[in-house]
Backbone as CSV, one residue per row, in Angstrom:
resi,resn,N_x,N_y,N_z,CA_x,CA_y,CA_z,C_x,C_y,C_z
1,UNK,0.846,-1.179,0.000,0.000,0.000,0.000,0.893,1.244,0.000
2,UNK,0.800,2.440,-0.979,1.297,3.260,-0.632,1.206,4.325,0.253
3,UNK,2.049,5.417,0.836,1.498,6.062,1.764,0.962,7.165,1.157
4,UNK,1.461,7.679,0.320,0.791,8.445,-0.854,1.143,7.903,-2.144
5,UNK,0.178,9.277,-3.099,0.286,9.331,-4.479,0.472,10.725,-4.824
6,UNK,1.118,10.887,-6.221,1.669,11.952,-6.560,0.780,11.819,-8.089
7,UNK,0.459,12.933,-8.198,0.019,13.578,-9.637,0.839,14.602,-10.107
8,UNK,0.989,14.560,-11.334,1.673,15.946,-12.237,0.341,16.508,-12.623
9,UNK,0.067,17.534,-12.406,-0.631,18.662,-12.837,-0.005,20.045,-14.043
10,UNK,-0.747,19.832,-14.991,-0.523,20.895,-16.132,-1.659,21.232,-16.682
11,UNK,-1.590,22.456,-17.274,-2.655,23.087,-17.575,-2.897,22.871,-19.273
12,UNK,-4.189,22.565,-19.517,-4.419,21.936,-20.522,-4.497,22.847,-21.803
13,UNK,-3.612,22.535,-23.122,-3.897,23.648,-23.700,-5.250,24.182,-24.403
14,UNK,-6.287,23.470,-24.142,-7.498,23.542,-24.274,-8.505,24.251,-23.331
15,UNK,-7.550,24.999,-22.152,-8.152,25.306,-20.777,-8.173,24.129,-19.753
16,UNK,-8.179,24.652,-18.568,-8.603,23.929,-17.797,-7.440,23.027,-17.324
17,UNK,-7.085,21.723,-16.609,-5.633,21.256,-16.009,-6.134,19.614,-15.878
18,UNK,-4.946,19.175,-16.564,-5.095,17.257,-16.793,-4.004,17.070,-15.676
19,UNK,-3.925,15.918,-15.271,-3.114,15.207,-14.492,-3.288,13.623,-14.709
20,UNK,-1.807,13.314,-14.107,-1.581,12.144,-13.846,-1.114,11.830,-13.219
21,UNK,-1.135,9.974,-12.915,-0.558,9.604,-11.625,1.084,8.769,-12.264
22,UNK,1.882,9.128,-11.899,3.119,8.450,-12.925,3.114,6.845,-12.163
23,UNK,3.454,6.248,-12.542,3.440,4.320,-12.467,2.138,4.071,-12.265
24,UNK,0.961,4.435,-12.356,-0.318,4.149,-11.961,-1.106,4.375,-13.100
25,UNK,-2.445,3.977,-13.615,-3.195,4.202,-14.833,-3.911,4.752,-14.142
26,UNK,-3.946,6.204,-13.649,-4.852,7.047,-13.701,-5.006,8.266,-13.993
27,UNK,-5.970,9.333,-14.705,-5.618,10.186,-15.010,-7.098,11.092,-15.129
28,UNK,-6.795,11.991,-14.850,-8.151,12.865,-14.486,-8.353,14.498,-15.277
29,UNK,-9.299,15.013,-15.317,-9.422,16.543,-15.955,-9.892,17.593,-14.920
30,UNK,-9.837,18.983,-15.251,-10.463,19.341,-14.338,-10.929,21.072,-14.892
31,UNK,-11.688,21.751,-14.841,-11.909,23.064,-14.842,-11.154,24.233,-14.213
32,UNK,-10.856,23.816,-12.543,-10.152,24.723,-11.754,-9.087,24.098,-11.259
33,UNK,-8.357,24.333,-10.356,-7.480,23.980,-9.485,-8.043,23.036,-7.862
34,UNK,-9.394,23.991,-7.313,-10.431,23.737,-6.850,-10.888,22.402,-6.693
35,UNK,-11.474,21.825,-7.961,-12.093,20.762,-8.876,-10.883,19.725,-8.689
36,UNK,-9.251,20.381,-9.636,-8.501,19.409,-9.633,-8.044,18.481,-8.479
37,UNK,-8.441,18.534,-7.068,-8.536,18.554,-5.904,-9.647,17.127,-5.740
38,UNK,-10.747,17.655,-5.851,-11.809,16.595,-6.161,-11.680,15.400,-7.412
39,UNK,-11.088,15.556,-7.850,-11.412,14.619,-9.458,-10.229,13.528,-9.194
40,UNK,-9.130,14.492,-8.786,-7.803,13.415,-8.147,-8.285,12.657,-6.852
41,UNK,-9.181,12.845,-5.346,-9.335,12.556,-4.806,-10.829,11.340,-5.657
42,UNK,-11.340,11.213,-6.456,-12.356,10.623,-6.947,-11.599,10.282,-8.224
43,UNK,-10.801,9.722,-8.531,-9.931,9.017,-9.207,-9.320,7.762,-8.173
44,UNK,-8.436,8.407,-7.476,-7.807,7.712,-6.355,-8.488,6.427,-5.414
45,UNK,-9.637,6.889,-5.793,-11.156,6.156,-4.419,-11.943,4.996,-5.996
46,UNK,-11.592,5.498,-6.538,-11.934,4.363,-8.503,-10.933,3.634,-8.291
47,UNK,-9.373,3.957,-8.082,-8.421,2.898,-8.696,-8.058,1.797,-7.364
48,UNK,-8.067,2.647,-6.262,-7.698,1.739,-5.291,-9.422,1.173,-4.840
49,UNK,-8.851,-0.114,-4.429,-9.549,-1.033,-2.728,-9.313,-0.177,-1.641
50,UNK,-10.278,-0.116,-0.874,-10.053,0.588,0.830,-9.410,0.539,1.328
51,UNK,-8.614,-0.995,1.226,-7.305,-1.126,2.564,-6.221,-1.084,1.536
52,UNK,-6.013,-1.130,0.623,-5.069,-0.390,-0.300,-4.745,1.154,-1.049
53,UNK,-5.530,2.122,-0.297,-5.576,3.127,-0.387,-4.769,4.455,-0.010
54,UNK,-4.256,5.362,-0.847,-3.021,5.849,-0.188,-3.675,6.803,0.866
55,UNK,-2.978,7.075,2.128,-3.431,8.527,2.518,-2.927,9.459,2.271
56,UNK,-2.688,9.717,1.470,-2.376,11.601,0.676,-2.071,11.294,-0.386
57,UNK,-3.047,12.371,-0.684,-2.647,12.983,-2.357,-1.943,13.897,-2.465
58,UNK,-0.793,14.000,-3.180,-0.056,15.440,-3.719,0.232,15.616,-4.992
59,UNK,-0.465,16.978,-4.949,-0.598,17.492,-6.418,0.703,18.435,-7.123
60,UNK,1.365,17.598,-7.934,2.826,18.574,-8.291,2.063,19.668,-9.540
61,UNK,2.313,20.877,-9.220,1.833,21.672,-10.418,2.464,22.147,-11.216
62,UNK,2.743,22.148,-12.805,4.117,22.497,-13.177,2.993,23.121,-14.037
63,UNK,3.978,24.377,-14.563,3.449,25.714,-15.755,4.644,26.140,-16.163
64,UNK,4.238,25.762,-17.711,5.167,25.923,-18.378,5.300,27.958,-18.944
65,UNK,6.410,28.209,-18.585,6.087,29.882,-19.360,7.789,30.192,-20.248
66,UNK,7.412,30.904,-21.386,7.887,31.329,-22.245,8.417,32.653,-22.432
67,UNK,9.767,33.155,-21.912,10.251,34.243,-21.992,11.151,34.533,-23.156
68,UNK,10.973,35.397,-24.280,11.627,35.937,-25.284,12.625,36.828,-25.099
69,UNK,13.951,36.475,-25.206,15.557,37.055,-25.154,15.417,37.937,-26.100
C-alpha cells in the first residue's frame, strides 16, 4: 500500500488542467485547481480497494512559461 500518491498537474492547452498519476493508470481533468482537488481525490477512491488506499494525495503543479531574449 502506498502512503501516498503523486500527480503531475498541467494546464491543458485547451483550458482547464489534466493530471496524472506516474506508475499508476490514472488520469483525471479538471476546470479549476479547486475541482482538480476533487477529481484526483475521486480518481484515487476508482483505482484503489479501501485497505489499499493511499493517505495523501499530492498534487505537483508544473506551468510551463515562455520568456523571449
Amino acid at each position: 500500500m502506498p502512503k501516498e500518491i503523486l500527480f503531475v498537474v498541467e494546464e491543458s492547452p485547451e483550458g482547464g488542467y489534466e493530471a496524472e498519476a506516474p506508475g499508476y493508470s490514472i488520469y483525471t481533468q479538471a476546470e479549476t485547481l479547486n475541482e482538480m482537488k476533487q477529481m484526483a481525490l475521486d480518481a484515487v477512491r476508482c483505482h484503489f480497494d479501501e485497505d489499499e488506499m493511499p493517505r495523501l494525495i499530492r498534487l505537483h503543479l508544473i506551468r510551463e512559461e515562455v520568456i523571449a531574449v
